[in-house]
N, C-alpha and C positions, 0 to 999 in steps of 0.2 A: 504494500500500500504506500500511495504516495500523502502529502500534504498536500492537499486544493486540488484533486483531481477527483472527481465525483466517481462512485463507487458502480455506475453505471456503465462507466466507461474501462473497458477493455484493456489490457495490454497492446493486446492487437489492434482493436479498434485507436488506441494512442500514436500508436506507430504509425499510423494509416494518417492519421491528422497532422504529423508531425510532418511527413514525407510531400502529402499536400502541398501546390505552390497557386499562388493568385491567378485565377482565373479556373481552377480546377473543380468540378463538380463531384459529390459525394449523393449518393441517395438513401435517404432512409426508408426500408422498406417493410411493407405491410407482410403477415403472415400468407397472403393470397399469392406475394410479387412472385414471378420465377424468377428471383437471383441466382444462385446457382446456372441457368442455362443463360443468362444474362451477364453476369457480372468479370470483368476482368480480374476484381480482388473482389474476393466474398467475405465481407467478415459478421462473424454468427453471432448474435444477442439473444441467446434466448431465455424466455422468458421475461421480455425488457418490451413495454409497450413502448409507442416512437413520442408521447408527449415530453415524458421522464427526460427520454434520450434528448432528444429536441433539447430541450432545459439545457443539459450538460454540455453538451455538445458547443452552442452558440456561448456556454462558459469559454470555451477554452478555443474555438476557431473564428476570427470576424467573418463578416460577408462581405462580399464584393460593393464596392460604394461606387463603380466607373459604370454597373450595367442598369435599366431600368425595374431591375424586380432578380433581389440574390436569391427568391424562395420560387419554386415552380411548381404545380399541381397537375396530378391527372385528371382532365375533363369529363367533367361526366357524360359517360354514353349514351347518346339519345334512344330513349326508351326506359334509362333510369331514373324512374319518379322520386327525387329526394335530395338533399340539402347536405351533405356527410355536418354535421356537430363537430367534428373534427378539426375540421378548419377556421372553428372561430376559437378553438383552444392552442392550434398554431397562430395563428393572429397574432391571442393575448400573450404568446410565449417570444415572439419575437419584437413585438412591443415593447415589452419588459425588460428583453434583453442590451438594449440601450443602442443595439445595431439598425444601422440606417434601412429602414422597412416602410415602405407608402401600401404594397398590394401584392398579392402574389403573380405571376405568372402561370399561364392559364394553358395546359398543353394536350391535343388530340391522344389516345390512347397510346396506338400504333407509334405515333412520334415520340412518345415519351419513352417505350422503351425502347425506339433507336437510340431518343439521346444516351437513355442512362448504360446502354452497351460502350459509350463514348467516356461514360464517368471513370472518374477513378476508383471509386471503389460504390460496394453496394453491401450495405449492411445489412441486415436481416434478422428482423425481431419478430416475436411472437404477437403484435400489434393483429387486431379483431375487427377493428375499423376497417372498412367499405371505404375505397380513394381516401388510402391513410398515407399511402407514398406523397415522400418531398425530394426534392433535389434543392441541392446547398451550393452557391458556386461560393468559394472561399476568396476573401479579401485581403487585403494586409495588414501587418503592426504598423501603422506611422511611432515613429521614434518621440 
């Protein structure tokens, strides 16, 4: 165990954040996502729903401040009658998190998991939530 490194976050999962450079997207992914056939680095959380993670996570990596939206969503598939709850709990997590956040980006199904084959890594938690996946593009420290 470290000092100030939230207990959510992985060895692996640290390494992964560490090795991240500005401009680099991470996905956190719902129980449903195909990671594993998707992901260049998989790193496994299980048991770890994505709000928790989310929380930790925007502790210890900023977001991108050069693009219009560091947080991107998968769109709901027309014909799914519903609103995911989920998203107004990333809202208030990225809110909070003191990092620059006006909206999320908003991305076709299909699209989203070409981008996140582009990602650098894809996490994979046991998250229950329906369009609970997020893509993170990473920011930097200003000195």
């Amino acid at each position: 165990m470290l000092k100030g490194i939230p207990d959510i976050i992985s060895p692996d999962l640290l390494k992964i954040l560490q090795e991240m450079g500005h401009g680099d997207e991470i996905v956190l992914a719902d129980g449903n996502f195909p990671g594993a056939s998707i992901a260049r680095r998989l790193v496994r959380c299980p048991g770890a729903g994505i709000p928790g993670l989310l929380e930790a996570v925007l502790k210890l990596m900023p977001l991108d401040t050069y693009v219009e939206s560091p947080a991107a969503l998968m769109e709901i598939v027309p014909g799914d009658d519903f609103k995911p709850v989920i998203w107004e709990k990333y809202r208030l997590i990225l809110k909070a998190s003191g990092e620059k956040f006006d909206d999320f980006e908003f991305v076709e199904r299909f699209a989203f998991y070409e981008r996140a084959k582009r990602t650098y890594a894809v996490v994979a938690t046991s998250e229950q939530s329906l369009y609970a996946n997020i893509i993170l593009k990473k920011g930097i420290i200003r000195p």
